[in-house]
C-alpha positions, 0 to 999 in steps of 0.5 A: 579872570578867566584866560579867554578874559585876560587875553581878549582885553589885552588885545582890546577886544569887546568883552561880547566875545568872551563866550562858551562858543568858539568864535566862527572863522569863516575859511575864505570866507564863505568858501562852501557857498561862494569862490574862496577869497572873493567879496562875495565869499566874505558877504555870504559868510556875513550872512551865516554869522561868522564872527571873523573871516579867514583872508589870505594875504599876498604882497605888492598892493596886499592882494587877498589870493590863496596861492602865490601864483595865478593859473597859467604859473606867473607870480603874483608878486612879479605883476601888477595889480592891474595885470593880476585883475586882467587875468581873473575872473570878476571879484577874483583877487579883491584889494585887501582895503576892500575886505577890511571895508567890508568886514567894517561895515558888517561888524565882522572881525579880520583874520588875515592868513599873511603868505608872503613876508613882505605882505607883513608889515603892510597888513598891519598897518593897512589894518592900523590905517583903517582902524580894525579893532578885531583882528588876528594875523597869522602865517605858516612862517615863522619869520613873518610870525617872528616880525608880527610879534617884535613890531609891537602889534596891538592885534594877536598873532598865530601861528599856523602848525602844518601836519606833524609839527609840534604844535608848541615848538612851531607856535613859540611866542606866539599868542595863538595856536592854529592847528591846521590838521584837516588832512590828519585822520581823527586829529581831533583824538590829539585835543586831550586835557594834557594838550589844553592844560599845556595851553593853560600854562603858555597862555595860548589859545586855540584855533582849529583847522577848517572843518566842514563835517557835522558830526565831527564840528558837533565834537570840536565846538565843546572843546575849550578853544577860542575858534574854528575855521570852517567852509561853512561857518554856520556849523560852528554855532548852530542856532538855539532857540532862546532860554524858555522858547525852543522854537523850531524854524523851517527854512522855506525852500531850505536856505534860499538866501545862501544857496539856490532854492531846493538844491542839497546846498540849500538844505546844507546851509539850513540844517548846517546852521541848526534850524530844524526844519527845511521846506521842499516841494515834490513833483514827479517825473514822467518815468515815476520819480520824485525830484525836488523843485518849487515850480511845475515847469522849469523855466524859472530855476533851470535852462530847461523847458517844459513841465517837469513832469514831461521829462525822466528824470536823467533829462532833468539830470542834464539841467543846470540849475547854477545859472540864474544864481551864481557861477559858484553853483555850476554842476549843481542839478535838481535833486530827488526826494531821496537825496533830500531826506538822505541829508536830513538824516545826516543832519538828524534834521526834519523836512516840511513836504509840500507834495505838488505833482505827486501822489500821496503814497510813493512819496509816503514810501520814501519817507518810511523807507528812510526811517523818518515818519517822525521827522517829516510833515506834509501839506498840499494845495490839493486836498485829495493828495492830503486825504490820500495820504492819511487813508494810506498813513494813519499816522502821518503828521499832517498841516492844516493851514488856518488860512483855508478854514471859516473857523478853527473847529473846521481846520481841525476837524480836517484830517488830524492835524499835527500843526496849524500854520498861521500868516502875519495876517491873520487872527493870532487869538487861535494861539491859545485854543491849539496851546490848551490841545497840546497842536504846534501853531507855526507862523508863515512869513516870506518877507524880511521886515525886522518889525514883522520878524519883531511881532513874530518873536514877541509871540512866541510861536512853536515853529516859524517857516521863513523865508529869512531865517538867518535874520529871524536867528540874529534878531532872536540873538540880539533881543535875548541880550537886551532881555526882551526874549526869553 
């Protein structure tokens, strides 16, 4: 019996989460995509797959905050619950009950970063009280740590190693190692086979601090530790299609279910969570720039109005996009086509370019321009802008959907293409023809019915362009574990 074996069933844990992938600890919850230690933080994080969520704890009424003190300087500990939720914002300071409720209903475990001693002993037995199998509690004192540990408590204990301290000094007796390095440059080099051997001998695990990087998450999550904390906890374990089935997955208008439609923290979350592909739409504005945005006026997705087409694009600067979604996105602005594809290479992800009000050969010079002619498909409901764009780029992969052809020979024999996109409503017999051709099918689909998300996966398409892609990931994972896919 392996260590991570032995000690999650001495902590009753399920034996599902004895993996070779580090448990994904949501920091704050989902702190990237919505404020810190709000209920809203902990559902996005439930929606990104985080196996537990970082709450940070405070006494009284267990108050889940991060500082010990509000804004204007008063202690939480000197107010009342009441006063506390006067003075914050909707959904600031929820009650730790609420957390657990939550964290209970989605199958979602609880790490409970306890800031004050006398928050201790309650967390525990509200944890008790409720009947929360996985749990970790933690803290930076070792007192509180101390007093977990003596108290007889079913649930691991960490403790949490501040910058410069010895990591075994500082966790001594306790069951977990939580390095919070994030401020430490290429703490990561520290992480050597000594130090894990050293682990091995004590019988602690390790958690790693929170970390938001993807190259450096890419280097983390290979190290033999039993998780990490991270803003986006969709980095921890990016989605692979299942064994025999590497489906490739575009996120219609990038992650639109965690961050607003066509935004860089849509594409963050998509590319973040290990799908390939994110789908943007291009327009240009009235001085010759590409920006990024669905519709061809600016109503719907921003406080400006008119064509986007009729502004420069320091004009669309000026608009905020946040208000229709949610406050956390305020200050966020309508990107360019340039940001876009400067993120997918930081991700080494791949865009789907619907190009809308646009013309075919400067959105065809900021791919090259980029370096990503092989990581970019194209489409458009304009066919001159597609017959554009293969007379200037002989090469381009273009997408022919099935949807706008008689038959299959036509949809082929317009302009070369690279794949063929099908609905859920149409002929899937084509799937063969295009097999024995050696051209990807992709099958579109907007909507969030598990049946559909069922018939899809049964099929085995090459790629899927989704509007839900974090429920077509969960339902992959859960049939490959029941042996139907894969």
């Amino acid at each position: 019996m392996t260590l991570t074996e032995d000690w999650l069933r001495r902590f009753g844990w399920p034996e599902t989460l004895v993996s070779e992938h580090p448990l994904a600890i949501a920091h704050g919850g989902a702190s990237a995509y919505a404020r810190a230690n709000t209920l809203a933080a902990f559902r996005v994080a439930h929606q990104l797959g985080a196996d537990f969520w970082e709450v940070v704890s405070g006494d009284g009424q267990i108050v889940v905050f991060h500082d010990a003190c509000l804004a204007d300087g008063r202690a939480l500990a000197d107010l009342s619950y009441e006063q506390i939720r006067a003075s914050v914002e909707e959904d600031v300071a929820p009650l730790f009950s609420e957390v657990i409720k939550i964290a209970l209903d989605g199958n979602v475990g609880i790490y409970a970063d306890i800031k004050a001693r006398a928050a201790a002993l309650p967390v525990l037995n509200m944890l008790r009280h409720h009947g929360v199998e996985r749990a970790i509690l933690g803290a930076f004192d070792r007192d509180i740590v101390t007093t977990l540990k003596s108290s007889g408590t079913p649930y691991p204990v960490a403790a949490l190693v501040p910058p410069g301290a010895d990591p075994f000094a500082h966790a001594d007796g306790a069951d977990i190692i939580h390095l919070c390095w994030e401020n430490m440059a290429r703490a990561q080099d520290k992480l050597d086979s000594a130090f894990f051997d050293r682990c091995a001998q004590t019988g602690q695990h390790v958690v790693l601090w929170h970390e938001e990087d993807p190259e450096r998450m890419a280097g983390l999550r290979s190290k033999p530790v039993l998780g990490i904390c991270s803003d986006r906890p969709e980095l921890v374990n990016p989605f692979t299609g299942p064994p025999g089935w590497p489906v490739q997955v575009v996120c219609h208008r990038g992650a639109n279910e965690i961050a607003p439609e066509n935004t860089l923290p849509a594409a963050h979350a998509a590319f973040a969570a290990g799908f390939s592909h994110v789908e943007i739409d291009v327009h240009v504005t009235s001085d010759e720039e590409l920006v990024v945005l669905h519709d061809p006026t600016l109503e719907r997705v921003t406080n400006g109005t008119g064509p986007v087409s009729a502004h420069t694009l320091t004009e669309l600067r000026r608009l905020d996009i946040k208000g229709w979604y949610s406050s956390h996105f305020e200050g966020e602005k309508i990107p360019t086509l340039d940001e876009m594809l400067a993120l997918a290479k930081t991700y080494h992800g791949q865009l789907y370019i619907e190009i809308k009000n646009a013309a075919a050969l400067p959105v065809w010079r900021a791919v090259v321009a980029h370096g990503l002619e092989k990581r970019c498909f194209f489409w458009s409901f304009v066919a001159q802008t597609l017959q554009d764009l293969r007379a200037i780029a002989p090469t381009a992969k273009i997408m022919t959907r099935r949807q706008d052809f008689s038959t299959l020979d036509e949809a082929l024999n317009f302009l070369d293409p690279a794949l063929i996109e099908f609905t859920i409503d149409e002929d899937w017999s084509d799937f063969a023809p295009l097999r024995a051709r050696d051209i990807p099918v992709m099958i579109a689909y907007n909507g969030g019915d598990p049946d559909v998300m069922a018939r899809i996966i049964k099929a085995r398409p090459e790629m899927v362009n989704l509007n839900q892609p974090f429920l077509f990931a969960r339902m992959c994972s859960d049939l490959h574990r029941q042996g139907v896919a894969g």
